[in-house]
C-alpha positions in Angstrom: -5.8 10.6 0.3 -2.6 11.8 1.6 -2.0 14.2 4.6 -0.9 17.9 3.7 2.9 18.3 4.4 4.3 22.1 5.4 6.4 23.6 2.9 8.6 27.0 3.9 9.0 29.4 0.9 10.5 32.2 0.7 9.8 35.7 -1.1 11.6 38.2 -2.6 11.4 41.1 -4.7 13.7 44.2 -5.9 11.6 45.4 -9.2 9.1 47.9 -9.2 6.0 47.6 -6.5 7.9 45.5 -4.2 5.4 44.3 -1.9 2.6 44.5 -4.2 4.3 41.7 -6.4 5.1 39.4 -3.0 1.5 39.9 -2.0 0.6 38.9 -5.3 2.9 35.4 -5.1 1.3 35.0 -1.8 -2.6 35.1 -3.3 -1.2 32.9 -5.9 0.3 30.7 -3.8 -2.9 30.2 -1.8 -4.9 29.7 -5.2 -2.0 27.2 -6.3 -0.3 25.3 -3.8 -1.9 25.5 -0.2 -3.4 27.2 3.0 -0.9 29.9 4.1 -0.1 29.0 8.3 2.2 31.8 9.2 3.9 34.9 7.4 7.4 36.1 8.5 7.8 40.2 8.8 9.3 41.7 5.5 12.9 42.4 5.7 14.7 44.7 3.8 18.5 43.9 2.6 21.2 45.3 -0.5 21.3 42.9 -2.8 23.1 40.0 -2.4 26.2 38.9 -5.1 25.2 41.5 -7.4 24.9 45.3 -8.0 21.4 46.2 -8.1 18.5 47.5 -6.2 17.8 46.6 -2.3 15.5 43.5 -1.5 13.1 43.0 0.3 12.3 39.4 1.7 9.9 37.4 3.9 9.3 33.8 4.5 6.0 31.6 4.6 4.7 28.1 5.8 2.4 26.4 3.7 -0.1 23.6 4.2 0.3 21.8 0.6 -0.9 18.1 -0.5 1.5 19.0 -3.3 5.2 16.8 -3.6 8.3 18.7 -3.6 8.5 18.5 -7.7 5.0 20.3 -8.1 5.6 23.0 -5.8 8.8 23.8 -7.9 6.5 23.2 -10.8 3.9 25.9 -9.5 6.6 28.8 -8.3 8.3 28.7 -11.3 4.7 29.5 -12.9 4.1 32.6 -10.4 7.3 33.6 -11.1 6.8 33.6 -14.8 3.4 35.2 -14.3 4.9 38.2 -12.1 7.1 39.3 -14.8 10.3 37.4 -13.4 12.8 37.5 -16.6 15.3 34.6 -16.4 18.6 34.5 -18.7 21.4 32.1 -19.1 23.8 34.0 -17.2 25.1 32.4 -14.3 24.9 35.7 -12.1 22.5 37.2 -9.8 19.9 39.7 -11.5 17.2 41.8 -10.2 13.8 40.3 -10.3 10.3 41.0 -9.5 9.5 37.6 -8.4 11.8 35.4 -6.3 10.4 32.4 -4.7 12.6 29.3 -3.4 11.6 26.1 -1.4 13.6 25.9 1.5 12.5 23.3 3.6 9.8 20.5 3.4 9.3 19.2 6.8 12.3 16.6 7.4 12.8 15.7 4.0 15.9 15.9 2.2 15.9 16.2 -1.6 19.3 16.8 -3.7 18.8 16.9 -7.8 20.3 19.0 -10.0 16.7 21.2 -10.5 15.9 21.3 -6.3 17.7 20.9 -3.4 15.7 20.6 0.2 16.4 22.4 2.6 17.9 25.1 0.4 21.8 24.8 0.4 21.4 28.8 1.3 20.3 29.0 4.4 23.1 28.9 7.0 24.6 31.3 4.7 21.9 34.3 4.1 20.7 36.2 6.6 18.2 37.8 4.5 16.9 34.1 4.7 17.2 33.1 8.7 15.6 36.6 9.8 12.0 36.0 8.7 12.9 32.0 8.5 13.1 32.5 12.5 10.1 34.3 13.0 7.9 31.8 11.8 10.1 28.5 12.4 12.8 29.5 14.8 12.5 25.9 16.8 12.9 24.0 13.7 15.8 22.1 12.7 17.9 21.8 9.7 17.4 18.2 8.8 20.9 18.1 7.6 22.5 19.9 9.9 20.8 19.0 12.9 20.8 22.3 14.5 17.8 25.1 15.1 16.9 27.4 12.6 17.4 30.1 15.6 20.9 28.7 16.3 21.7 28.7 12.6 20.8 32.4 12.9 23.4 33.4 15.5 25.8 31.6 13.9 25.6 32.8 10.5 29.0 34.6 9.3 26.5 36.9 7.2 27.1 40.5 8.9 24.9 42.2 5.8 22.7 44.9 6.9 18.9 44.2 7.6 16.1 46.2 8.8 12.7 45.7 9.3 10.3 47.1 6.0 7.6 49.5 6.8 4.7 47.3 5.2 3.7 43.5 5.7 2.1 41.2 3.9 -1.3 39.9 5.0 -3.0 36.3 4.3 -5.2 36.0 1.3 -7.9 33.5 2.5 -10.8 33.7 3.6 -12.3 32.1 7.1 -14.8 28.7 5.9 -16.1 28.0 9.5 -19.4 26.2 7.6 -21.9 28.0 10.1 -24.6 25.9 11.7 -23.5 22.8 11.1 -22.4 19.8 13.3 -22.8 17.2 11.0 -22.1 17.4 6.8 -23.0 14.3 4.6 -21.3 14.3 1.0 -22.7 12.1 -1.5 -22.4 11.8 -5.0 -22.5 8.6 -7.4 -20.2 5.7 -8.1 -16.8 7.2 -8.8 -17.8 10.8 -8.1 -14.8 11.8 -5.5 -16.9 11.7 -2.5 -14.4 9.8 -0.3 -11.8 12.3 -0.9 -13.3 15.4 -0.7 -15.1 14.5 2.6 -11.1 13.6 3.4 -9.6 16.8 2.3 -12.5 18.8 4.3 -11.4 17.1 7.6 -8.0 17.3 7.1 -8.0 21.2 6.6 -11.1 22.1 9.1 -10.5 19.6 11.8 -13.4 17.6 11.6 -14.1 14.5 12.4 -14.0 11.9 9.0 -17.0 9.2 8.7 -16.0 7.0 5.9 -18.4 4.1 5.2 -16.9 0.7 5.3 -18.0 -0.8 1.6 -14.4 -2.5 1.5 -15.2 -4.6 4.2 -18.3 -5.8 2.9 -18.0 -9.6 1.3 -21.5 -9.4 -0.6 -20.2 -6.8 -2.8 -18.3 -8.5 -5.3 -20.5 -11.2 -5.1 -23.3 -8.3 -6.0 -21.8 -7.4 -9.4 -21.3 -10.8 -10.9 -24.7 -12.1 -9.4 -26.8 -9.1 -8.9 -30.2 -11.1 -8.8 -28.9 -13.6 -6.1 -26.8 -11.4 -4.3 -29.1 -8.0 -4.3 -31.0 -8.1 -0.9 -28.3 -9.4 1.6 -25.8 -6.8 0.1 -28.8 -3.9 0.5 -29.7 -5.2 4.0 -25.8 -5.7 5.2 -24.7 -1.9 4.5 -28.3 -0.9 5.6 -27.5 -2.6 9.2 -23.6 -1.6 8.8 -24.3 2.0 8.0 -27.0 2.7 11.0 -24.8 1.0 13.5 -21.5 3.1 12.1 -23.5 6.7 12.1 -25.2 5.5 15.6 -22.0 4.9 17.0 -20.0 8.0 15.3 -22.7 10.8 15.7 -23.1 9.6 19.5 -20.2 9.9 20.3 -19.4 14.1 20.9 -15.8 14.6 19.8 -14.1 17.5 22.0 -11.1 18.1 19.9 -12.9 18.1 16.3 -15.3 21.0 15.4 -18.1 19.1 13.3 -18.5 15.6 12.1 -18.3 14.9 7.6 -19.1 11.6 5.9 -18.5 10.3 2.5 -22.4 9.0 2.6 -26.3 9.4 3.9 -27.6 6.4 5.1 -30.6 7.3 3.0 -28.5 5.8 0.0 -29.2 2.8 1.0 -33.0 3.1 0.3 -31.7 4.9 -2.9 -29.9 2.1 -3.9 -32.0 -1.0 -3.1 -35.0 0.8 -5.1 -32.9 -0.2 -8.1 -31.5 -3.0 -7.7 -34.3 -5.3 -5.6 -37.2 -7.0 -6.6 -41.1 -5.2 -5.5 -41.4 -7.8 -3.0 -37.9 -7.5 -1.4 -38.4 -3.2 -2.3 -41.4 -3.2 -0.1 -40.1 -5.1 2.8 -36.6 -3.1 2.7 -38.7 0.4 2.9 -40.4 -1.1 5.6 -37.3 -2.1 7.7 -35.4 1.5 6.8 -37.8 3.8 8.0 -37.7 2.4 11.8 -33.7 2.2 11.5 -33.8 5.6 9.3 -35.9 7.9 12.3 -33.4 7.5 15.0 -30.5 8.7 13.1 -29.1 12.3 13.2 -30.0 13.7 9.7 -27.7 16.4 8.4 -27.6 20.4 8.3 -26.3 20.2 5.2 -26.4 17.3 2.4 -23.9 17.9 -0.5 -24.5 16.0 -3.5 -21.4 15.9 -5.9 -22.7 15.5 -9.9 -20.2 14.1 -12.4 -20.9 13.2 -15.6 -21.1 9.5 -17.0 -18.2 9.6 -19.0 -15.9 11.0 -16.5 -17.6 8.4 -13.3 -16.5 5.5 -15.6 -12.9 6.9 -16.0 -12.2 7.2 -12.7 -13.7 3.9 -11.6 -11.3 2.4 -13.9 -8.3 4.6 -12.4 -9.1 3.5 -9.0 -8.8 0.0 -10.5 -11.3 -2.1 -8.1 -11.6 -5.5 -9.9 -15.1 -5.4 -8.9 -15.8 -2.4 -10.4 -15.1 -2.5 -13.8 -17.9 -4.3 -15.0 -20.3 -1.7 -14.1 -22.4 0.0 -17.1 -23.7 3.6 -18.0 -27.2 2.8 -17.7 -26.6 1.4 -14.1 -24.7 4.9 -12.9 -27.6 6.8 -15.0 -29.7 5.3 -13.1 -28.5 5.6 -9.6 -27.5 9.5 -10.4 -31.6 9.8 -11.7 -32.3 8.7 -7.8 -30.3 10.9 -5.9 -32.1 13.7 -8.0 -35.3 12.6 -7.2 -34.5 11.8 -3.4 -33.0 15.8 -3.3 -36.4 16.9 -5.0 -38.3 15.5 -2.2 -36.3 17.1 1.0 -37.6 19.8 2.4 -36.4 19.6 5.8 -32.9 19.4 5.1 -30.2 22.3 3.0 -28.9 20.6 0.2 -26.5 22.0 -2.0 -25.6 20.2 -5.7 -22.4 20.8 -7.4 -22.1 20.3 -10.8 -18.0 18.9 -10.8 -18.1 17.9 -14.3 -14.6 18.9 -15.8 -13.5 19.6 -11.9 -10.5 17.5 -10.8 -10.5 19.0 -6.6 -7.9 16.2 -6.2 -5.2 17.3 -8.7 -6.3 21.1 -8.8 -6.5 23.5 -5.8 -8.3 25.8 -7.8 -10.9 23.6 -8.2 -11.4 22.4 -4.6 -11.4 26.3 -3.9 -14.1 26.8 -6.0 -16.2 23.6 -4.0 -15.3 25.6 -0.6 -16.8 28.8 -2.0 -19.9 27.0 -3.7 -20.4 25.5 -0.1 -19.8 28.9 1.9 -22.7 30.4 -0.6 -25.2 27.6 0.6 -24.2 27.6 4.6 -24.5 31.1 4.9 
């Protein structure tokens, strides 16, 4: 899962309810492309290289996972959305909607659909006024020089003034109340690792991933699953108390809650299916005494996918290991966690159906996890 990169747009509009279309890109832009950081003051200015009504403009830093192709991809949308008319002539027109990339971080980008940073800037100071108020200490990755330095050099004497309204962020606050410690779980394939990812990249907390790739009994397990069942259930049972032991101990000043991609109580989920009686009853035996000294946590979140969908992305992650694996076998396992959640009482569990969800590729749909989660924490 790759980190989120910061994106700097900027806004403008000078058709109809001006600000009530640029807070409507900003909403959209939330819902779309990312978490809005910081929002420039709104600037009013004539219009630039045309005759037509005065703009006003603003500037905004985004938190996106989203590459510099996509984001064009999405503001073109808005725009198209808002009522932003486009025709073949080469001039400047008046539009409700005008939103432009103009820098991405240190990356430079020249193609003839999107150039980064926007070839605009030095030039505009309808651009470096609210550019500055949110990145002033930045530099131009081309031309090496502050964005606050660009601003008093600019040749750009066109008058600016400071608009009478602002615009104000769109999200909401997810501080997931009352809990230190969130497990997310789900079945083979269900996007557990990279949800549990996104959630500590964008609420600073601190990311427990369990270590299956290091385990040398797994392959083993699915072309030998009779011979190979017990040491692979007894090496993640000892790996996985000795890596929440270790993790949950140890208080972390600088993150604000701890989230892992499992529950050690998997493993007693998973060896019910796939060992013998005998080897069952010694296994439930040896994970209840490891299983009582663990932290258990305020909130379990279980991740339901569908079959279908579970064996398509196992075969898009491609693990060689993997792709022998059969409906009946994830049936199976997903008919366990059910019954396991049935049984806790002590703990908040929240299911969320993601069938037809893709959080990964679609903000939308990893806003709508964050709200179903904000429901059950609160």
């Amino acid at each position: 899962m790759k980190s989120p990169k910061t994106v700097i747009l900027a806004l403008g509009s000078n058709l109809g309810d001006r600000p009530g279309y640029m807070q409507k890109a900003l909403q959209m832009i939330h819902e779309n492309i990312g978490w809005i950081l910081d929002i420039s003051k709104i600037y009013e200015t004539p219009a630039w290289g045309f005759e037509g009504n005065s703009f006003l403009n603003a500037c905004v830093s985004v938190s996106t996972r989203l590459k510099p192709q996509e984001i064009l991809r999405q503001l073109l949308k808005i725009e198209t959305e808002l009522g932003r008319q486009r025709s073949d002539a080469k001039n400047y027109q008046n539009r409700t909607i005008d939103l432009d990339i103009l820098l991405f971080e240190d990356e430079v980008l020249d193609t003839p659909h999107l150039k980064i940073p926007h070839p605009g800037i030095p030039e505009r100071v309808f651009v470096l006024r609210p550019l500055n108020d949110i990145a002033s200490s930045e530099k131009h990755p081309v031309l090496n020089r502050k964005i606050a330095q660009l601003l008093k050099e600019t040749r750009d004497d066109s008058p600016i003034s400071v608009a009478g309204v602002k615009l104000e962020k769109p999200q909401k606050t997810y501080d997931f109340p009352g809990c230190n410690y969130i497990a997310v779980e789900g079945n083979i394939g269900a996007g557990k690792t990279s949800f549990s990812t996104m959630i500590s990249q964008d609420f600073n907390a601190k990311l427990v991933l369990e270590r299956f790739k290091d385990n040398p009994f797994l392959p083993k397990f699915y072309e030998n699953k009779d011979r190979y069942a017990f040491p692979l259930e007894m090496s993640f049972l000892a790996d996985r108390y000795q890596q929440l032991s270790d993790d949950l101990a140890q208080y972390d000043l600088f993150k604000d809650f701890v989230i892992s991609d499992y529950d050690v109580f998997k493993s007693l989920i998973f060896a019910r299916i796939t060992l013998h009686e005998d080897e069952y009853s010694l296994y439930h035996k040896l994970f209840h005494l490891m299983y009582k000294e663990l932290v258990k946590p305020e909130l379990y979140i279980y991740l339901y996918q569908n079959t279908e969908r579970l064996l398509e992305n196992i075969k898009k992650r491609g693990r060689d290991y993997e792709q022998n694996i059969q409906p009946d076998y994830l049936v199976e396992i997903n008919k366990s966690y059910l019954n396991f959640i049935k049984s806790q009482s002590n703990m908040k569990v929240q299911v969320i159906d993601i069938s037809g969800l893709d959080f990964v590729a679609n903000r939308k749909d990893y806003l709508y996890l964050l709200e179903e989660i904000d429901k059950a924490v609160r």
